[in-house]
C-alpha positions in Angstrom: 111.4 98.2 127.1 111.1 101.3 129.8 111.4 98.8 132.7 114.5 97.6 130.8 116.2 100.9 130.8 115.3 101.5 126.8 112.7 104.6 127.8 114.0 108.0 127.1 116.8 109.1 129.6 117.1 106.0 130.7 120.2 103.7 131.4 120.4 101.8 128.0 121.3 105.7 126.7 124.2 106.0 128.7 127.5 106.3 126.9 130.9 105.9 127.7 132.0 109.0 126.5 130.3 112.7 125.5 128.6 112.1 122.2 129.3 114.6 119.0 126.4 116.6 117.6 126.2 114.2 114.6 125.8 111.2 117.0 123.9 112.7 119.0 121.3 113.5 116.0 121.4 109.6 115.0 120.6 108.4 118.3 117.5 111.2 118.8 116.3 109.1 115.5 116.8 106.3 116.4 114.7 106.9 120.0 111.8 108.1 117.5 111.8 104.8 115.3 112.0 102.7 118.4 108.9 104.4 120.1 106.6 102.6 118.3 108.5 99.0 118.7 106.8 96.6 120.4 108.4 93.7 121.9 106.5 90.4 122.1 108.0 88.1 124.6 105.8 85.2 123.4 106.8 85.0 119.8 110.4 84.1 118.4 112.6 87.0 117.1 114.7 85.7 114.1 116.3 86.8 110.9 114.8 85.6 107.4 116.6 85.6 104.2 113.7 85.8 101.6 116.9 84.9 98.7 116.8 81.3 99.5 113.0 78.6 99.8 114.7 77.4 103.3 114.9 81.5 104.8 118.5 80.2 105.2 121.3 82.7 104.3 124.1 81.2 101.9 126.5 83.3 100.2 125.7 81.3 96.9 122.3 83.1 96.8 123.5 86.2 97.6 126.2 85.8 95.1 123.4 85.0 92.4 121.6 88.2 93.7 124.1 90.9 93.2 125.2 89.2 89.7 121.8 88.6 87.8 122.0 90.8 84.8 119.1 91.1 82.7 119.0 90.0 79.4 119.9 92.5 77.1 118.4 91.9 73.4 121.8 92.6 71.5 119.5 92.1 67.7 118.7 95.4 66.3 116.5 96.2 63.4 118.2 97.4 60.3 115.3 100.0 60.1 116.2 101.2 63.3 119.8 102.3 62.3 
């Protein structure tokens, strides 16, 4: 990642235009939680949706994700009341 121009300073950091304070905070985190990335050139770097038994993303399942309700038990016990 160094050689690549991903080490600190280097040209992968460059922007376009000056950076504001708050950007400029996000990026310094963003340098820490990429220091300890390494890159494996030998093994594939792919996405996988854990929703579906194929790792495939369909909106379907995430559809069925963000609607699943529990079950809520609507009997109640006459002693309860």
């Amino acid at each position: 990642m160094s050689q690549l121009g991903w080490g600190e300073g280097g040209e992968a950091w460059r922007w376009r235009r000056r950076l504001f304070v708050w950007e400029e905070e996000i990026v310094g985190e963003l340098i820490l939680l990429l220091a300890h990335v390494t890159l494996q050139v030998t093994k594939e770097d792919k996405w996988l949706w854990t929703l579906e038994n194929s790792s495939t993303f369909t909106v379907g399942s995430l559809y069925r994700f963000l609607t699943i309700q529990p079950q809520v038990d609507l009997s109640v016990d006459a002693a309860s009341i």
